[in-house]
N, CA, C and O atoms as CSV, one atom per row, in Angstrom:
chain,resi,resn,atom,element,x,y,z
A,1,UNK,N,N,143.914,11.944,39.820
A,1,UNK,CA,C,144.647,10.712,40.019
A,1,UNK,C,C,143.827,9.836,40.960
A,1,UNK,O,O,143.320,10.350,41.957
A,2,UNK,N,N,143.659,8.437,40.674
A,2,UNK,CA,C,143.390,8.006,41.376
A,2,UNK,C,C,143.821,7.448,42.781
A,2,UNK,O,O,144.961,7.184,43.162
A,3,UNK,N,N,142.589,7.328,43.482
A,3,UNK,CA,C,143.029,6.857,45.028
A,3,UNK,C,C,144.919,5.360,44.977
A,3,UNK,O,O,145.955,5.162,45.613
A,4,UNK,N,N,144.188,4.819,43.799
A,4,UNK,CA,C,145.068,3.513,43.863
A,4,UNK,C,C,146.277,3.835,42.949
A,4,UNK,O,O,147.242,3.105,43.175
A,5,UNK,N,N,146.425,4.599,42.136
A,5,UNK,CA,C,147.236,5.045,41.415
A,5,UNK,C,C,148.663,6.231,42.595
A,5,UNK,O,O,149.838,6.517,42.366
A,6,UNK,N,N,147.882,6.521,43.582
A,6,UNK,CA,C,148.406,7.879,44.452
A,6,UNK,C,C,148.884,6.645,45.728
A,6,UNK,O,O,149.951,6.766,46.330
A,7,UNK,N,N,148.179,5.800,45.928
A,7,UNK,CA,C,148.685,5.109,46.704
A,7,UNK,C,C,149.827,3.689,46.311
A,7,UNK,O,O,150.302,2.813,47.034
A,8,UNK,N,N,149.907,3.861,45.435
A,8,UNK,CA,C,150.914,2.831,44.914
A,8,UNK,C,C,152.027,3.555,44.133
A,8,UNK,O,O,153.022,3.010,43.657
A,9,UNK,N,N,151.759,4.670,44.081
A,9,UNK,CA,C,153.156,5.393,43.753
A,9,UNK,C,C,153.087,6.152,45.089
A,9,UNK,O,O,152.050,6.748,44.798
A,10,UNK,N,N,153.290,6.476,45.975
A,10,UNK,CA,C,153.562,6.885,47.030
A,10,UNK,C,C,154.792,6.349,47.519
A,10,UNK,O,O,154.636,5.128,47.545
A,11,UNK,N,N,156.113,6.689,47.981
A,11,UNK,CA,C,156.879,6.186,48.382
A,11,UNK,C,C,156.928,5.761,49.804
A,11,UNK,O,O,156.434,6.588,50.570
A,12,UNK,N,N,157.547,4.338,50.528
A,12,UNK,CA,C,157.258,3.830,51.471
A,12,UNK,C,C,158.782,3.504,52.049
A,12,UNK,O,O,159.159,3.314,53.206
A,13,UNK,N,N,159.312,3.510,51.135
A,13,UNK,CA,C,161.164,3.616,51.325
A,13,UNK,C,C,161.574,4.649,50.916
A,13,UNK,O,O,160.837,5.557,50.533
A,14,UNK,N,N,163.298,4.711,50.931
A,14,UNK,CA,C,164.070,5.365,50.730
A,14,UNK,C,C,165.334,4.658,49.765
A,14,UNK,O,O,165.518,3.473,50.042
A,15,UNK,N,N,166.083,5.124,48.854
A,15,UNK,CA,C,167.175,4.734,47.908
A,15,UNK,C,C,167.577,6.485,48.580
A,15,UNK,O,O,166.995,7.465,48.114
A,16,UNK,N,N,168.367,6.580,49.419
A,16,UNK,CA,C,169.121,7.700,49.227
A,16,UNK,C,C,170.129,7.879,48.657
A,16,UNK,O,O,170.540,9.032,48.784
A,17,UNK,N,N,171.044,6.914,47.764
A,17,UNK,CA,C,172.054,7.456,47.301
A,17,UNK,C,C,171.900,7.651,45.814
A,17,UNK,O,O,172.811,7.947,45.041
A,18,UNK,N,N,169.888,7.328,45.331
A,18,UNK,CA,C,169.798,7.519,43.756
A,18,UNK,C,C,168.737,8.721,44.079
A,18,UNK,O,O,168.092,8.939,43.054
A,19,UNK,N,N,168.409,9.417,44.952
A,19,UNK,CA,C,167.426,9.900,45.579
A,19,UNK,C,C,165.981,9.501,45.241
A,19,UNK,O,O,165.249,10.104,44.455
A,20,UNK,N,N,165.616,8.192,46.079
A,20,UNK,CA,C,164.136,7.832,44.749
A,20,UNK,C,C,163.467,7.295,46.094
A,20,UNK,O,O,163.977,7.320,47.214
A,21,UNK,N,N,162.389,6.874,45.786
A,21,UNK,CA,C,161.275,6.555,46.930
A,21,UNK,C,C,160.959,5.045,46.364
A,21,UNK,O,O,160.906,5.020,45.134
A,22,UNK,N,N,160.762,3.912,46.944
A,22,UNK,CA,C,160.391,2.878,46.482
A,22,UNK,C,C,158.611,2.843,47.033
A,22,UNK,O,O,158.395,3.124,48.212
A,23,UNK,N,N,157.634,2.552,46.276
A,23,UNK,CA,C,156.205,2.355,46.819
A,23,UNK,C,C,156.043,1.047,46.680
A,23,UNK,O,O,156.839,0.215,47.116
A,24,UNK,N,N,154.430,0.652,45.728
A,24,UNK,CA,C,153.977,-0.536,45.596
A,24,UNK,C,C,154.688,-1.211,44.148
A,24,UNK,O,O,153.924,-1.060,43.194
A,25,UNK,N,N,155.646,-1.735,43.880
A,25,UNK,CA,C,156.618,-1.772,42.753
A,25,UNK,C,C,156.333,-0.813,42.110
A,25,UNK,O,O,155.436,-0.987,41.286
A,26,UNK,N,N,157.023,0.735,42.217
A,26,UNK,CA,C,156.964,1.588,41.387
A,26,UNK,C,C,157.790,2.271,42.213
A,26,UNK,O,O,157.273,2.531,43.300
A,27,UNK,N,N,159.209,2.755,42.021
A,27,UNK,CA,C,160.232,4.185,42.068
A,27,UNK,C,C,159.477,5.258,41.579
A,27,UNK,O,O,158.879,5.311,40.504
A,28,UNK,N,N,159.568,6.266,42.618
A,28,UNK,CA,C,159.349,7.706,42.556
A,28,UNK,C,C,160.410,8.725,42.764
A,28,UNK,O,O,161.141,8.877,43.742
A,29,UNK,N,N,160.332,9.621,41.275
A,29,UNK,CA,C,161.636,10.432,41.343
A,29,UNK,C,C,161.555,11.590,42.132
A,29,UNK,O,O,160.422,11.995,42.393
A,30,UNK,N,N,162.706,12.322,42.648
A,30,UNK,CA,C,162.372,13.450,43.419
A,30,UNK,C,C,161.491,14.537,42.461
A,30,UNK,O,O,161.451,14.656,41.236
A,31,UNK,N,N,160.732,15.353,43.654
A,31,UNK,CA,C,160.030,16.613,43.020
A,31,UNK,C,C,160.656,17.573,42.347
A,31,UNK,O,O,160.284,18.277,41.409
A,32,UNK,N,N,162.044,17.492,43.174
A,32,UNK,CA,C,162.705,18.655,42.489
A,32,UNK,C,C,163.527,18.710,41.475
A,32,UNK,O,O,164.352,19.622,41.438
A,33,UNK,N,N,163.481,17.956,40.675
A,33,UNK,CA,C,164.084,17.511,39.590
A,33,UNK,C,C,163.144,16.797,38.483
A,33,UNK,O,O,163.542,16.681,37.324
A,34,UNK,N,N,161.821,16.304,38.915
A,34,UNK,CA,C,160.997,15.958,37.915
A,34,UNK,C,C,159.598,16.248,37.856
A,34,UNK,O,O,158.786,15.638,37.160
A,35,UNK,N,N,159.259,17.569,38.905
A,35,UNK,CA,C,158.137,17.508,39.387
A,35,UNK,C,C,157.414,16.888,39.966
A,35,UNK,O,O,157.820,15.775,40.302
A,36,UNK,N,N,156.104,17.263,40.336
A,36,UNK,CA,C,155.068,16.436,41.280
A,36,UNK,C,C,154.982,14.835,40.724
A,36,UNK,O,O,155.631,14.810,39.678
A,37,UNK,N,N,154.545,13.760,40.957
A,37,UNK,CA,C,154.480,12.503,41.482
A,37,UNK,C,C,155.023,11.825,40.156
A,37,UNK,O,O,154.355,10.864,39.775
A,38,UNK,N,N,155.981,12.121,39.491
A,38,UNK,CA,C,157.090,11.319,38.398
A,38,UNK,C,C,157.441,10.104,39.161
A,38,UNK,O,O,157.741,10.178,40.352
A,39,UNK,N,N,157.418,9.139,38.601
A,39,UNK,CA,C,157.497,7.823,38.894
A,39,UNK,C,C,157.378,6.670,37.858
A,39,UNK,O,O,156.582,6.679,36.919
A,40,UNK,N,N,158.542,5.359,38.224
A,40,UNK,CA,C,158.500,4.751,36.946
A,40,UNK,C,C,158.658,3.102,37.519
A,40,UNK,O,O,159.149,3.049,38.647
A,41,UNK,N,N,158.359,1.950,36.985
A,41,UNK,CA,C,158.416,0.817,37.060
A,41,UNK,C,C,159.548,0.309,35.942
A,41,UNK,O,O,159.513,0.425,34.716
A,42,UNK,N,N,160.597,-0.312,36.826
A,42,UNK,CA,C,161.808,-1.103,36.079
A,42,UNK,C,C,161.590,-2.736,36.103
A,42,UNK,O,O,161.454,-3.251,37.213
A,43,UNK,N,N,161.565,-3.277,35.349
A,43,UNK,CA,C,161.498,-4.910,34.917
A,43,UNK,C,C,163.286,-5.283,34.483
A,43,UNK,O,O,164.267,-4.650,34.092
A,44,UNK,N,N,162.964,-6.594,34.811
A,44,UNK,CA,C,164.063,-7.506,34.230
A,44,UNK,C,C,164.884,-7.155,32.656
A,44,UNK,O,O,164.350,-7.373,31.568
A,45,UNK,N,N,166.248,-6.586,32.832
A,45,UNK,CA,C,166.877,-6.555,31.319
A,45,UNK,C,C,166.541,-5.293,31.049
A,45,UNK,O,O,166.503,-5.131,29.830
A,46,UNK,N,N,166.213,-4.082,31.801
A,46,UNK,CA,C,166.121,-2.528,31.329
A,46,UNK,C,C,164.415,-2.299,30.970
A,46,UNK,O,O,164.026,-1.160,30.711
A,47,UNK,N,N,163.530,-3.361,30.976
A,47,UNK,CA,C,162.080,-3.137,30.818
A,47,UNK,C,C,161.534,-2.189,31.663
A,47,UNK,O,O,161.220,-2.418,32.831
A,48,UNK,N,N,161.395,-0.965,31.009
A,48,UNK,CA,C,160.945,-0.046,31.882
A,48,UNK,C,C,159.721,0.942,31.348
A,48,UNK,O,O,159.645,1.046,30.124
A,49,UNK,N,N,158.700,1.720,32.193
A,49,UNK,CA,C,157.717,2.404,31.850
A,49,UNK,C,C,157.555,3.600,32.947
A,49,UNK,O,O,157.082,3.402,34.066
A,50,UNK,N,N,158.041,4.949,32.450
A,50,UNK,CA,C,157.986,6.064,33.272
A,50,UNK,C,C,157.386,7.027,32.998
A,50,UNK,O,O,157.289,7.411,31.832
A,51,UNK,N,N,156.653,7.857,34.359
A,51,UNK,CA,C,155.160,8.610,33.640
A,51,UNK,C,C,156.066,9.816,34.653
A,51,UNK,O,O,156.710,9.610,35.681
A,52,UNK,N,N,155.801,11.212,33.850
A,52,UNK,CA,C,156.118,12.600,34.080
A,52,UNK,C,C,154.970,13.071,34.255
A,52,UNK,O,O,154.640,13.421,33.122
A,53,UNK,N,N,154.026,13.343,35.037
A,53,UNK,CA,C,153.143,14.114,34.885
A,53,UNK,C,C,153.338,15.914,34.408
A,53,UNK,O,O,152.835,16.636,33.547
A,54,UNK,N,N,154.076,16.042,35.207
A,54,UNK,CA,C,154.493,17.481,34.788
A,54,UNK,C,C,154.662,18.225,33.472
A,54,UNK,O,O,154.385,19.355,33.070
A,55,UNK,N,N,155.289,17.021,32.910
A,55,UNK,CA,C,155.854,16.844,31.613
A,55,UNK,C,C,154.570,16.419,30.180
A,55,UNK,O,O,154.573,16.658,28.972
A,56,UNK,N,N,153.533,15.655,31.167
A,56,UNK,CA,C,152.181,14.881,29.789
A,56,UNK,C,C,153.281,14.027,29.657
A,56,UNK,O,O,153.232,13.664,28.481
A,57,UNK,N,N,154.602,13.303,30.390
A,57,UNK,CA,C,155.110,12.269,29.210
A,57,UNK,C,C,154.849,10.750,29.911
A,57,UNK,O,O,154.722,10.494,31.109
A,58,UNK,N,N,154.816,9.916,28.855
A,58,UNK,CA,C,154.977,8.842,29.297
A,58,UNK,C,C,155.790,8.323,28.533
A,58,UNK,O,O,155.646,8.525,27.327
A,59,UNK,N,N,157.117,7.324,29.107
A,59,UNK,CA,C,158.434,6.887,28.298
A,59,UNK,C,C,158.088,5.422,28.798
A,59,UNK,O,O,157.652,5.072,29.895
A,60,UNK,N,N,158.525,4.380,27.261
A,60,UNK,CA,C,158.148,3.499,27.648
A,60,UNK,C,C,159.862,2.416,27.037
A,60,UNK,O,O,160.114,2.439,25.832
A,61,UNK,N,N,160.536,1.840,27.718
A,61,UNK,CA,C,161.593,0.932,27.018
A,61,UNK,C,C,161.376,-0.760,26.744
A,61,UNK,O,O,160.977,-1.638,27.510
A,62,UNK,N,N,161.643,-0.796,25.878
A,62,UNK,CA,C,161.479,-2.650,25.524
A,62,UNK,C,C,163.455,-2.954,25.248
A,62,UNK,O,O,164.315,-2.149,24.891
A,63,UNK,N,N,163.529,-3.914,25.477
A,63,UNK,CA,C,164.776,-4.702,25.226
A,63,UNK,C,C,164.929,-5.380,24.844
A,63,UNK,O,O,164.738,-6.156,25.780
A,64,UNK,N,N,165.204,-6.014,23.996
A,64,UNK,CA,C,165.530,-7.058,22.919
A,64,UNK,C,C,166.730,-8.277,23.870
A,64,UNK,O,O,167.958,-8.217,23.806
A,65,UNK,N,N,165.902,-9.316,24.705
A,65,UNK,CA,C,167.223,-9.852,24.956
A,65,UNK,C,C,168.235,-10.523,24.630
A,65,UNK,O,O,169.430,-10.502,24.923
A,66,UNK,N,N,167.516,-11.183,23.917
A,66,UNK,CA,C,168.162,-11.837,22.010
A,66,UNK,C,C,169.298,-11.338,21.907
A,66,UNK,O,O,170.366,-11.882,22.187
A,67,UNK,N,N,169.085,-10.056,21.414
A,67,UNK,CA,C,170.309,-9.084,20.573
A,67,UNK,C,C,171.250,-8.447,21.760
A,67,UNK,O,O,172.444,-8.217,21.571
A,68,UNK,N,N,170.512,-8.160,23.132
A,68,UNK,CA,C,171.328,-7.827,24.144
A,68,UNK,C,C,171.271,-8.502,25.496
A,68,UNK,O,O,170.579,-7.923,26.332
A,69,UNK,N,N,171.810,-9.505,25.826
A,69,UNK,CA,C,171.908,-10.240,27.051
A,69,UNK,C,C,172.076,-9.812,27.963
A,69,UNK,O,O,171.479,-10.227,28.956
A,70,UNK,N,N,173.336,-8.369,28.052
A,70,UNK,CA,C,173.338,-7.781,29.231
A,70,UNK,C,C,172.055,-7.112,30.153
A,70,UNK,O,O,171.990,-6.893,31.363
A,71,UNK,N,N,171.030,-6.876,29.013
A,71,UNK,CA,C,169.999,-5.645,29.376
A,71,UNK,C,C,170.843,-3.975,29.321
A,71,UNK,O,O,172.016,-3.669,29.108
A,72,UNK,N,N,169.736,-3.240,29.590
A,72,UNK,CA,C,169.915,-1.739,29.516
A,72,UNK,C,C,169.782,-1.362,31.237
A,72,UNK,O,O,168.751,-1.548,31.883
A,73,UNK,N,N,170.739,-0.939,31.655
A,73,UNK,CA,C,170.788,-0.317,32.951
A,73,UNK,C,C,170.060,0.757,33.278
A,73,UNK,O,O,170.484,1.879,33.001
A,74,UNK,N,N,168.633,0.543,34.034
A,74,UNK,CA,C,168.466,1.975,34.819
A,74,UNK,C,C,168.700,3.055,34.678
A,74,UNK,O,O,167.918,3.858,34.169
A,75,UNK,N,N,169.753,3.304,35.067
A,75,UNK,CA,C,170.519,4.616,35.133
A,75,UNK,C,C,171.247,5.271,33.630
A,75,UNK,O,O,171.672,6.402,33.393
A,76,UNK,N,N,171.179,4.059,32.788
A,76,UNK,CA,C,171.067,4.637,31.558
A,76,UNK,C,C,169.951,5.153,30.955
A,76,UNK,O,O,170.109,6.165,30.271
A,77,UNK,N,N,168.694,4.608,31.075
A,77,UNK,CA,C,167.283,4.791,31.261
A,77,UNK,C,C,166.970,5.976,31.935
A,77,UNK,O,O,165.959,6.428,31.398
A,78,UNK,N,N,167.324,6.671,32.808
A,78,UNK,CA,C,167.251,8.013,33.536
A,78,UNK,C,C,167.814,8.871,32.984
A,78,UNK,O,O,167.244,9.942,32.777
A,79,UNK,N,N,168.629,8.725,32.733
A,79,UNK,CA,C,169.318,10.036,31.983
A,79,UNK,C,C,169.271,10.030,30.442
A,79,UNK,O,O,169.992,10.748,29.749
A,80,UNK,N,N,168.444,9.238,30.009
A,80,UNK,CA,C,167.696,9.231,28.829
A,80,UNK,C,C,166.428,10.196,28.868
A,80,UNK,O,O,166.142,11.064,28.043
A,81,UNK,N,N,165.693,9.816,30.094
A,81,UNK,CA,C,164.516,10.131,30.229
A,81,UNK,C,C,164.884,11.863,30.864
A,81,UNK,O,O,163.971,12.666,30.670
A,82,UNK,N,N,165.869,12.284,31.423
A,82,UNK,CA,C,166.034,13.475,31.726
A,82,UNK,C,C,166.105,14.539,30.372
A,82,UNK,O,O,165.700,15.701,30.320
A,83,UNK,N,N,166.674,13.834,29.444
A,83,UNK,CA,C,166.983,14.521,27.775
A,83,UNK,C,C,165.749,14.475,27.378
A,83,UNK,O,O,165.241,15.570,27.135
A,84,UNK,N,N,165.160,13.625,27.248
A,84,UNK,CA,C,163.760,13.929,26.950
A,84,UNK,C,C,162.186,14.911,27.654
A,84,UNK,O,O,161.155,15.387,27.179
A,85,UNK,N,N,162.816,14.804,28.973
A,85,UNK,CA,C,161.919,15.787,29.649
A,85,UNK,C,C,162.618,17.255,29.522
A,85,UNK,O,O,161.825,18.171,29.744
A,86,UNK,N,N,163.862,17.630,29.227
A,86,UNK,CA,C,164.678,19.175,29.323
A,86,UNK,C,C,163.967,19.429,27.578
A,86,UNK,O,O,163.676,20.550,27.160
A,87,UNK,N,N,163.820,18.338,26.882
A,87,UNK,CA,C,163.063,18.610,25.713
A,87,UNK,C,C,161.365,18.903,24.954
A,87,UNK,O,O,160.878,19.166,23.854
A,88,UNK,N,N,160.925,18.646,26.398
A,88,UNK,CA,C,159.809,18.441,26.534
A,88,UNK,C,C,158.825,19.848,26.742
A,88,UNK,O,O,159.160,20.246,27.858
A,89,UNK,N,N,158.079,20.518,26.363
A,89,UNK,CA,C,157.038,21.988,27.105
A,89,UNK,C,C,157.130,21.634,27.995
A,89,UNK,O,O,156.617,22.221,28.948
């Protein structure tokens, strides 16, 4: 990993009540639930791109805002991405 890659996902905050680390715009999920340095970038309307290392995965969401104005919530996005990593080698 790179130097700039390790330092911009590094967490510099705290979200304790989603347990996540905020770095250089990029959320980092806990270890113990997604392994070593899992971390993902959320955009406007559910635009999101999350890398598992543990896992080899990378999950990527697009949103149509057209068809959905509200956007896709986060946290719907996570527990998407949890079904897919319990599915995952």
């Amino acid at each position: 990993m790179s130097m700039w890659i390790r330092e911009s996902t590094s967490a510099y905050s705290w979200a304790k009540r989603i347990r996540q680390g905020y770095g250089y715009m990029w959320w980092t999920l806990p270890e113990d639930t997604w392994g070593p340095n899992a971390f993902y970038a959320s955009g406007y309307g559910g635009q999101i791109i999350a890398i598992v290392p543990s896992k080899r995965l990378v999950v990527v969401q697009t949103v149509d805002l057209n068809q959905n104005p509200n956007g896709v919530r986060t946290s719907a996005f996570i527990d998407l991405l949890k079904e897919i990593a319990l599915a995952s080698p």
